[in-house]
MIDOTI-463943 format. One record per residue (C-alpha): residue number from 0; x, y, z. Coordinates in pm, whole numbers, plus 50000, padded with zeros to 5 digits. Each point is the difference from the previous one (the first is absolute). Last residue first. Layout:
BEGIN
NUM	X	Y	Z
...
***
This chain:
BEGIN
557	46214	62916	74191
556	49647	50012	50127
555	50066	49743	50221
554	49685	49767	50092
553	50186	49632	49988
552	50293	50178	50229
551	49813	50114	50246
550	49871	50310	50030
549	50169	50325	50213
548	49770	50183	50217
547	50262	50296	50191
546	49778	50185	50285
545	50224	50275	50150
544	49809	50141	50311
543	50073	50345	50177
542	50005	50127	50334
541	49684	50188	50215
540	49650	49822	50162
539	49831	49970	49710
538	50309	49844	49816
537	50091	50202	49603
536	49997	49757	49735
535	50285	49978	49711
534	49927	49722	49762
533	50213	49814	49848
532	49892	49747	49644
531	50233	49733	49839
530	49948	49941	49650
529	50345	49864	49976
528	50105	50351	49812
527	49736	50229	50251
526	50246	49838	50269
525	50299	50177	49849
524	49848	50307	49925
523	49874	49999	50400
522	50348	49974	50081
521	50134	50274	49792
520	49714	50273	50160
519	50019	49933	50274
518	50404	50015	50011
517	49957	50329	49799
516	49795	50146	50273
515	49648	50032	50036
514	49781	50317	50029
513	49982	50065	50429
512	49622	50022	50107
511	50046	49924	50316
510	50056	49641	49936
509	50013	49952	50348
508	50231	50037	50316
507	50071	49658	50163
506	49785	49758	50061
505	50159	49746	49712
504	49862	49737	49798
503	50174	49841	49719
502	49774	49712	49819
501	50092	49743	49771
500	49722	49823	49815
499	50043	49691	49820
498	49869	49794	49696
497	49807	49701	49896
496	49629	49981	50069
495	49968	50180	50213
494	50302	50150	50167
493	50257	49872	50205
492	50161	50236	50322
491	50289	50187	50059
490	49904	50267	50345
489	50306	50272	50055
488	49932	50212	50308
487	50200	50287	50080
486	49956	50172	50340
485	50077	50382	49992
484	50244	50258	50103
483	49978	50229	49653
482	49844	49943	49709
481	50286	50084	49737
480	50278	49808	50033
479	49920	49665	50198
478	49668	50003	49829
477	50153	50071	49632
476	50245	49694	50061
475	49739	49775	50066
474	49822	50138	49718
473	50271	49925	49781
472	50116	49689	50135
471	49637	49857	49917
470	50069	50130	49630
469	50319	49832	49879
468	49830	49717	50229
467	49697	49984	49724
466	50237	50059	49715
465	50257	49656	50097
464	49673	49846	50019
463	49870	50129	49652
462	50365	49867	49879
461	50049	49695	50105
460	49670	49853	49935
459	49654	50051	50200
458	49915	49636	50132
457	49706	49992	50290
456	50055	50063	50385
455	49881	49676	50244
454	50322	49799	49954
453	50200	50346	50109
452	49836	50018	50341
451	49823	50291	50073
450	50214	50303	50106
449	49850	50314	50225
448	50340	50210	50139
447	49985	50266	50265
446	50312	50228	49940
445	50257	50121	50177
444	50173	50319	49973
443	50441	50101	50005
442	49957	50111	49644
441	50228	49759	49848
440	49928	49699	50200
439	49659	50029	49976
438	49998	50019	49599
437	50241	49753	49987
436	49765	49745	50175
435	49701	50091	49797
434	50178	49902	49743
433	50130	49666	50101
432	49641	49939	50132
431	49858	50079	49625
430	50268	49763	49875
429	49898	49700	50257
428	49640	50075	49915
427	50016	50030	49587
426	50239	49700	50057
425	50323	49899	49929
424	50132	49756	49687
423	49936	50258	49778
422	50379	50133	50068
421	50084	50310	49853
420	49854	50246	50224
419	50228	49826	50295
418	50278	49973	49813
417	50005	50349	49923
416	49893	50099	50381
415	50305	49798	50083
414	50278	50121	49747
413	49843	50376	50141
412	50022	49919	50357
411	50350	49874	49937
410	50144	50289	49801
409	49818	50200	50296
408	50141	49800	50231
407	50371	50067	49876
406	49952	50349	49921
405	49924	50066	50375
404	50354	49772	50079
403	50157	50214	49765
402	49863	50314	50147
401	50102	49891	50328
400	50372	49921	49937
399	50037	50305	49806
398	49889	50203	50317
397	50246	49769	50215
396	50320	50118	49757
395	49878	50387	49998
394	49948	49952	50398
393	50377	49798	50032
392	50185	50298	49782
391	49829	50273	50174
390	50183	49896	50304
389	49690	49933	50276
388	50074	49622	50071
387	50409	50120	50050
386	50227	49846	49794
385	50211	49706	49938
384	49830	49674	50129
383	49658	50159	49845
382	50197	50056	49675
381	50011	49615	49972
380	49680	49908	50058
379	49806	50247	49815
378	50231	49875	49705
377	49888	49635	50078
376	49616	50112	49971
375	50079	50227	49719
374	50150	49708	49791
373	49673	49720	50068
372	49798	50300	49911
371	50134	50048	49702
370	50018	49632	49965
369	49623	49974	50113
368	49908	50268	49734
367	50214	49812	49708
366	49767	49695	50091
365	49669	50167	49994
364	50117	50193	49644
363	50089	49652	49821
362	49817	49654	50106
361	49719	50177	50165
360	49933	50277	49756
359	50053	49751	49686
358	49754	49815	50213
357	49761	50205	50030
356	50039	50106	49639
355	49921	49663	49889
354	49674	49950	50287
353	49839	50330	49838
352	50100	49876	49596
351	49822	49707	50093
350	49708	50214	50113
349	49937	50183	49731
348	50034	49712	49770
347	49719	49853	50187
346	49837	50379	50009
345	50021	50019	49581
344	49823	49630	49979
343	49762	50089	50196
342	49915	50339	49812
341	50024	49796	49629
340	49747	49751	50158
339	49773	50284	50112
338	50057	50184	49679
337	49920	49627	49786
336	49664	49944	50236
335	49866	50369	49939
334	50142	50040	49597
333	49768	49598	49992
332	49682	50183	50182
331	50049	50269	49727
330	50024	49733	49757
329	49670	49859	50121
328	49842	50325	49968
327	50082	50099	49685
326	49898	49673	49906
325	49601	50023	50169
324	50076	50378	49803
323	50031	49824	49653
322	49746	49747	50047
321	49740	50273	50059
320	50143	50170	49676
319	49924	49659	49810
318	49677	50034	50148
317	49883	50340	49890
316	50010	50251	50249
315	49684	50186	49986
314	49996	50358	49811
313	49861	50293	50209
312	50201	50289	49951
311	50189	49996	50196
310	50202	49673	50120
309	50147	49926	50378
308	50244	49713	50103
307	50073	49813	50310
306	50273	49765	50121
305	49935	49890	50354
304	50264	49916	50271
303	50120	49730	50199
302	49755	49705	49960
301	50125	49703	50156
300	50095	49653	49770
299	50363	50084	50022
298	49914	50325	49824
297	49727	50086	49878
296	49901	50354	49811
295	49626	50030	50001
294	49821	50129	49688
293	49791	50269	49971
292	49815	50161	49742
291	49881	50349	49897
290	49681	50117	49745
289	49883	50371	49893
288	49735	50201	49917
287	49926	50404	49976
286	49672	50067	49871
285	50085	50179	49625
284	49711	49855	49896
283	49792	49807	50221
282	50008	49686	50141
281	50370	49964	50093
280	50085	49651	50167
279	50169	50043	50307
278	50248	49722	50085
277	50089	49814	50258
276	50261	49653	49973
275	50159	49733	50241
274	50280	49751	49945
273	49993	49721	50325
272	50172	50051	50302
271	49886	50282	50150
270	50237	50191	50307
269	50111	50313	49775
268	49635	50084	49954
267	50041	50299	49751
266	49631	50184	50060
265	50134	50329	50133
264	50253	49996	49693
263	49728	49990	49740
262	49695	50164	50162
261	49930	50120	49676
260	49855	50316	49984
259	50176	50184	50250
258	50353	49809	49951
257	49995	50173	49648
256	50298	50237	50076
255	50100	49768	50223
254	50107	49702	49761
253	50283	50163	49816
252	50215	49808	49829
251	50278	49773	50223
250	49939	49873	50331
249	50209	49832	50251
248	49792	49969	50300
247	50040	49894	50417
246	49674	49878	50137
245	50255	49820	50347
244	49989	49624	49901
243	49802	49968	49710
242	50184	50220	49748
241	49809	50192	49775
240	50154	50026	49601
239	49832	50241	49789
238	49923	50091	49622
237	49857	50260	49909
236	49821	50148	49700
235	50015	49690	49785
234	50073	49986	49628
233	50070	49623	50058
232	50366	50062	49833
231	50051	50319	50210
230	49914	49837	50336
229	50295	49711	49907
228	50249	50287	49904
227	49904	50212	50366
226	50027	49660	50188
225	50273	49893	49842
224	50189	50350	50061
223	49878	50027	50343
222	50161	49612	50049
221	50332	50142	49971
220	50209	49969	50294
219	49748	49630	50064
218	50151	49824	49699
217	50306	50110	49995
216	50165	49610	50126
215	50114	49941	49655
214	49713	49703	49993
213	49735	50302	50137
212	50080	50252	49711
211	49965	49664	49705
210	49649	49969	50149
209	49924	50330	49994
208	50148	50030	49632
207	49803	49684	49926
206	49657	50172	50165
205	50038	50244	49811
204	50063	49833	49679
203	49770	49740	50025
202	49699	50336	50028
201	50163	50121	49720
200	49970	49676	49788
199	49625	49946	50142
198	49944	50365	49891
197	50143	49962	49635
196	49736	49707	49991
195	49719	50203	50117
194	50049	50241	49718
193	50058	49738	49744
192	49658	49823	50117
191	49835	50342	50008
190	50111	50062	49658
189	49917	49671	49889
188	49660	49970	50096
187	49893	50384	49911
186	50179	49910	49673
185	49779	49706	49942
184	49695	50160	50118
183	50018	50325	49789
182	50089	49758	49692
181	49678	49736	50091
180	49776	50386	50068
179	50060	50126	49635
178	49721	49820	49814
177	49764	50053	50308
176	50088	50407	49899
175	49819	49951	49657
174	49729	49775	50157
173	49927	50277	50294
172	49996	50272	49702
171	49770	49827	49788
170	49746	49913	50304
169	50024	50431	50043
168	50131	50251	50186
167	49809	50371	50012
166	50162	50250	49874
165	50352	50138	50043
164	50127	49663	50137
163	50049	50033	50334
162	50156	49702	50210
161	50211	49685	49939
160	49998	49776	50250
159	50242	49633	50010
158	49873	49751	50204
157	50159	49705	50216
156	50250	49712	49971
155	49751	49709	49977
154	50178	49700	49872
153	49937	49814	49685
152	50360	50073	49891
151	49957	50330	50101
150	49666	50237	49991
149	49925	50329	50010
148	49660	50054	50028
147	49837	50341	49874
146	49867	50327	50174
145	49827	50313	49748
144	49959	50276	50117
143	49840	50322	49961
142	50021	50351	50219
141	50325	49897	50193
140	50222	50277	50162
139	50199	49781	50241
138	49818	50179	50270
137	49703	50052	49871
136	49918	49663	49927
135	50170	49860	50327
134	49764	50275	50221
133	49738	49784	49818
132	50012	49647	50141
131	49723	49835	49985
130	49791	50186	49745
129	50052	49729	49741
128	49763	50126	49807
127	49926	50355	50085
126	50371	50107	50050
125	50096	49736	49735
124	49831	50180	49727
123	50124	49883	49679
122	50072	49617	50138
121	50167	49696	49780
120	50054	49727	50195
119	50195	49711	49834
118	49908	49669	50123
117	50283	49757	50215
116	49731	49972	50256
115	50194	49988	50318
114	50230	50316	49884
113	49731	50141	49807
112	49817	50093	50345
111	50270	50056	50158
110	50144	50295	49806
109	49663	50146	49909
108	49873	50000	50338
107	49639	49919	50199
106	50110	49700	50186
105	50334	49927	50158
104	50127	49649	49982
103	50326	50063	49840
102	50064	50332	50268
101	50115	50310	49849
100	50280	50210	50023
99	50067	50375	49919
98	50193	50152	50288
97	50330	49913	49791
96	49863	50162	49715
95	49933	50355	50181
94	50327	50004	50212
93	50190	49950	49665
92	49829	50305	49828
91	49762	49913	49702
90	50073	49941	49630
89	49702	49746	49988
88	50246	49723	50108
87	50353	50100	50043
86	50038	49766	50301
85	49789	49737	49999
84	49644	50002	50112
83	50030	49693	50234
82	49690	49725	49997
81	50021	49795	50323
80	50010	49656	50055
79	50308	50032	50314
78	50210	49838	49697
77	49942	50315	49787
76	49759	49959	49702
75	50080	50273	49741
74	49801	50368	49916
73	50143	50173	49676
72	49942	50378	49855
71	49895	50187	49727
70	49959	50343	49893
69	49921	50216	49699
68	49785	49737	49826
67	49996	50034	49605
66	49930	49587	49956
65	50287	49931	49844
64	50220	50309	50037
63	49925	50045	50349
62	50031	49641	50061
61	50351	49943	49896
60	50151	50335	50161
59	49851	49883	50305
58	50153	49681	50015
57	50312	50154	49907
56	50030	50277	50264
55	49859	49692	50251
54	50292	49837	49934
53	50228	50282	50092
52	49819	50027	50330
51	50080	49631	50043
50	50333	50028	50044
49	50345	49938	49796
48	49818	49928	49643
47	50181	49818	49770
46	49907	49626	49908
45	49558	50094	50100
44	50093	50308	49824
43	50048	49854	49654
42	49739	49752	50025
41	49803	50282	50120
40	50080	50206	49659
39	50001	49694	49796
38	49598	49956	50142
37	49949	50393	49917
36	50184	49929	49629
35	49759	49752	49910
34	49670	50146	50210
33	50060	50307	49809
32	50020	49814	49592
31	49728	49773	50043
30	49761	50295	50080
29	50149	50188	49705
28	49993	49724	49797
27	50279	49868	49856
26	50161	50116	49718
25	50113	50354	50158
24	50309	49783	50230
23	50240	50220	49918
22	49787	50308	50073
21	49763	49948	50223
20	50315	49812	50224
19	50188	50312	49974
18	49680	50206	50194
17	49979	49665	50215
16	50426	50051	50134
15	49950	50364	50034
14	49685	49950	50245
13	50223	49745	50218
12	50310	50194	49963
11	49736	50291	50131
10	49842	49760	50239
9	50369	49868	50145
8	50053	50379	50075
7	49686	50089	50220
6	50077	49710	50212
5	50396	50014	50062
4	49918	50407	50098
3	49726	49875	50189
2	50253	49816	50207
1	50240	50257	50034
0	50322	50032	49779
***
């Protein structure tokens, strides 16, 4: 059922329930009688109604009958100080209402005007008499009015309009209706209250199932789904995510279709610290409005990232919904601090399990390869006093020999680079020099090596170091392969304020325009998960340059 559906069919109940009420109730008089059952009515809906479009059914329902209006409508205080048209009001379209605000202090209009004064205005011609604002008139279809105070508990809420009596309004029909105004009031109070309330407990709710995601170590796999949830709650267009470090964004709704009026995700500043808002505030009808906030995401004290949110129709965030998204984006910054925690932990078990099969290899298959060699060896020995050095017998002997011992440095290369990988104890330098060291061994090259010394290069963790050398040996490798004679040049160097920069250089062939393999392609996957960034940069005079910028560990976008 749409919205006006709800509306239209809470005023017939509502009109059913006074026609029954002139009946049962025919002692009283008839006056007596409609502003009894219309205040039971809104008593009634201010327990049961599920939005404020049915509320507005009920309200006008009630004043019709009383006072033989044909619409009505309700204007509250928001905490910016700014009378809303609520939904429903006036029949009109959503778009309509929520352009329809007013200032508290603004001077020539019904709404405000009885707002600060707490008088009833009562206006026939409000095109010539409060002449203000008359595309408003004929756009929610209002020839008379009448605008009352609601108030609660001695606090102003608002006004409540009803519009278009027949004839002319009179002083009788503004009392009659100033009868009903404490029950519209009260269950505008309460129903907005309830309403906010069940958004509070949603808004818990998604941020508890985040939170509860991020303790079972999900959190970040399905932060999307948050996102989207959280977004739907606030009745937001978008919501998006900007990380600091390299203007990555995880976005849910759909910002771009409205990017050209709003600016929104050109004006995310993923570097502020503090929780920023914009807005367009709709002066005309049907003017298109809307309002976003950001809030920075912190972690470690540093801003990472930036948590943003977009809402059309224009309808500011309220402040416990400002609250909400300032906790959104703490517990964001807590999923970021767990999954980095959760990673470290992973590569420390990682690596124990490295140095445990190195030396299952070591203790098991390295020994059984020197006694098989250990046997050939001797058997060599003793055919070689018996046959000739060419019998087939000797070569097949002596070609087993060889591939044993060949199996027996590999085994012992491999036990060694496992070790090696395993052991935090070296250093991004010596490492990188082991590396580069293979590298010229295997391909029969050398290679010019830049390496600060290891005091002067910041912390990055097991595992985005092990990912930045995963890498380097990559493009060493692709330079040896693929650009031809060349001179490599590797340059490791610390970056303000707290990472490093490896850089690959070669003078070898180029880029020339070749799409990049899979082993491209896997390593730079790998660095984009430490937030790493490589670039690929052609050299003026001919070769290719492999830039790798990995942060330090207090700036990880794990």
């Amino acid at each position: 059922m749409s919205l006006i559906d709800s509306r239209v069919g809470v005023a017939l109940r509502s009109l059913a329930r006074l026609a029954t009420a002139a009946v049962v109730e025919s002692a009283l008089p008839v006056e007596e009688r409609m502003v009894l059952t219309g205040g039971r009515i809104l008593a009634e809906l201010a327990l049961t109604a599920e939005s404020i479009e049915e509320l507005l059914g009920g309200i006008t329902a009630a004043l019709g009958v009383l006072v033989d209006g044909t619409s009505a409508g309700v204007s509250v205080l928001n905490d910016r100080n700014i009378l809303q048209v609520l939904p429903g009001s006036f029949g009109a379209p959503t778009d309509v209402v929520a352009a329809a605000v007013v200032g508290r202090t603004e001077v020539a209009t019904s709404t405000a005007e009885v707002f600060r004064s707490g008088r009833t205005m009562l206006s026939n011609h409000p095109d010539v008499e409060i002449p203000r604002f008359p595309e408003w008139y004929e756009c929610f279809r209002v020839e008379r009015l009448i605008t009352l105070p609601m108030t609660v508990g001695g606090e102003r809420l608002g006004v409540v309009h009803v519009a278009n009596h027949p004839t002319a309004f009179t002083w009788s029909d503004a009392r009659l209706a100033e009868r009903l105004t404490p029950f519209i009031a009260s269950a505008v109070a309460q129903v907005r209250q309830r309403l906010e309330m069940r958004q509070r407990e949603e808004l818990v709710v998604s941020i508890g199932r985040a939170a509860a995601a991020i303790a079972s170590g999900r959190g970040f796999e399905e932060l999307v789904d948050f996102l989207d949830e959280f977004r739907t709650v606030l009745s937001c267009v978008s919501t998006v995510v900007t990380f600091r470090e390299d203007g990555h964004q995880i976005m849910v709704g759909d910002a771009k279709s409205v990017e050209s009026a709003t600016g929104f995700l050109a004006g995310i500043d993923a570097e502020s610290s503090g929780l920023r808002s914009a807005m367009h505030r709709p002066e005309l009808p049907r003017e298109f409005g809307w309002v976003s906030i950001q809030v920075p995401i912190v972690v470690d004290g540093e801003v990472r990232a930036t948590l943003a949110l977009l809402r059309t129709p224009w309808l500011p965030f309220r402040r416990h919904e400002r609250t909400a998204v300032r906790r959104m984006a703490e517990t964001i910054a807590l999923g970021w601090t767990t999954d980095q925690y959760l990673r470290e932990q992973a590569e420390t078990a990682r690596m124990k399990e490295r140095l445990r099969i190195a030396d299952d290899i070591h203790d098991r298959l390295a020994q059984l390869l020197f006694a098989g060699k250990l046997s050939l060896q001797n058997l060599d020995e003793s055919l070689a006093g018996q046959l000739q050095a060419d019998h087939p017998a000797c070569r097949d002997v002596r070609r087993a020999l060889d591939l044993v011992e060949r199996s027996d440095r590999e085994v012992r290369e491999v036990i060694r680079h496992l070790a090696a990988t395993a052991n935090p104890g070296h250093s991004l330098c010596d490492r990188l020099f082991t590396i580069v060291s293979e590298v010229e061994k295997q391909f029969g090259i050398e290679i010019k090596v830049d390496l600060p010394d290891g005091d002067r290069l910041p912390d990055l963790g097991p595992r985005p170091s092990t990912a930045l050398l995963s890498a380097g040996r990559e493009a060493m490798i692709n330079a040896a392969k693929h650009a031809g004679p060349c001179r490599i040049t590797v340059v490791l160097s610390s970056r303000v304020p707290d990472g490093v920069v490896l850089r690959v250089e070669d003078d070898g062939l180029g880029l020339r325009g070749a799409p990049p393999g899979y082993g491209l392609t896997s390593t730079r996957r790998k660095l984009t998960e430490q937030s790493a960034l490589m670039v690929l940069r052609s050299v003026p005079d001919g070769g290719t340059a492999v830039i790798i910028e990995m942060p330090g560990r207090r700036r990880q976008l794990t």
